[in-house]
C-alpha positions as CSV (number, residue, x, y, z in Angstrom):
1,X,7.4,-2.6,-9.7
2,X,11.0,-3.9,-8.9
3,X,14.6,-2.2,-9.7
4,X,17.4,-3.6,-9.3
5,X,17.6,-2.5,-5.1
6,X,13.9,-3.3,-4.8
7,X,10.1,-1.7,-5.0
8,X,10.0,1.2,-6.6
9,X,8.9,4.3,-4.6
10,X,5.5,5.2,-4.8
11,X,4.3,1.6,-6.3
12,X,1.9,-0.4,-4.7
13,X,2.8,-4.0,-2.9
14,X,0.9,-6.5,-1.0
15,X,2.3,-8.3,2.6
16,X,1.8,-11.3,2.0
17,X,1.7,-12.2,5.5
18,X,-1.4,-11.0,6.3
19,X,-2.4,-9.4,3.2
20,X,-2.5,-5.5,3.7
21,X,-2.2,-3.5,0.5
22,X,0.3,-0.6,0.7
23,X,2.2,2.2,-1.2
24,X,6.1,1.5,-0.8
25,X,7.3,4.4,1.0
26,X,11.4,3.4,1.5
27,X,13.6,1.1,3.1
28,X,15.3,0.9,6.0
29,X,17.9,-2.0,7.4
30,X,16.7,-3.9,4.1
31,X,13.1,-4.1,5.3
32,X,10.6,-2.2,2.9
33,X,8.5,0.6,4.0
34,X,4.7,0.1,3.0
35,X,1.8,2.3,3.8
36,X,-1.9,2.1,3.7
37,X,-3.2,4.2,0.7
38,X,-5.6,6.2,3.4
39,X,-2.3,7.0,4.9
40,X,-1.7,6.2,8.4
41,X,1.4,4.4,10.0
42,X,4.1,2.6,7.8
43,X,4.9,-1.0,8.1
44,X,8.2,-3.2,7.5
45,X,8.4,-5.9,5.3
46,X,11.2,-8.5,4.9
47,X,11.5,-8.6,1.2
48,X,10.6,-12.0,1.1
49,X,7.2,-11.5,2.5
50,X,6.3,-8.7,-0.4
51,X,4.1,-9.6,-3.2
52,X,3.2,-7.6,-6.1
53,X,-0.1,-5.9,-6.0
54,X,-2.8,-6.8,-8.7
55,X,-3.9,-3.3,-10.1
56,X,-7.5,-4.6,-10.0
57,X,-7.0,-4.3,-6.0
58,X,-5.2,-1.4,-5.8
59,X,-8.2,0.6,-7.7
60,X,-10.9,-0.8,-5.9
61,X,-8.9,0.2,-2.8
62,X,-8.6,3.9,-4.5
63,X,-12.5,3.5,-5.4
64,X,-13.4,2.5,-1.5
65,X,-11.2,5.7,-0.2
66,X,-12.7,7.7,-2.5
67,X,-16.5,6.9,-1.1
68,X,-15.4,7.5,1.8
69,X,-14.3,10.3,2.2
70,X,-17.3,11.6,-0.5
71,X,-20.1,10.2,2.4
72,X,-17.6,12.1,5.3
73,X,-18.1,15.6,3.5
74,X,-21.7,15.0,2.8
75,X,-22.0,14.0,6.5
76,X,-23.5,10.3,6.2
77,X,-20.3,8.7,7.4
């Protein structure tokens, strides 16, 4: 997940603040970009605060999207 400057684009990390699961998207002013995996609006994250994200979470997350948007185009969501 890590280089030696950080995340690694397009790898998943956790906030550990409040525990919100996100797709690292940059960095900016040393904070780390992280984004929902539905998309929407990115976040900052001190370093310090960013956890690695347990691949079990990160597919049910995937799996949950995935139903979702399956129910939306059959219209019972």
């Amino acid at each position: 997940m890590c280089d030696e400057e950080g995340p690694v684009l397009g790898s998943y990390a956790v906030d550990v603040r409040d525990g919100r699961l996100g797709e690292v998207m940059g960095r900016v002013g040393g904070r780390i970009q992280l984004r929902r995996l539905g998309g929407g609006r990115e976040w900052d994250v001190p370093p310090e605060y960013l956890g690695e994200a347990d691949p079990a979470e990160v597919l049910r997350e995937r799996v949950r999207l995935l139903n979702r948007d399956a129910r939306r185009r059959v219209g019972l969501g």
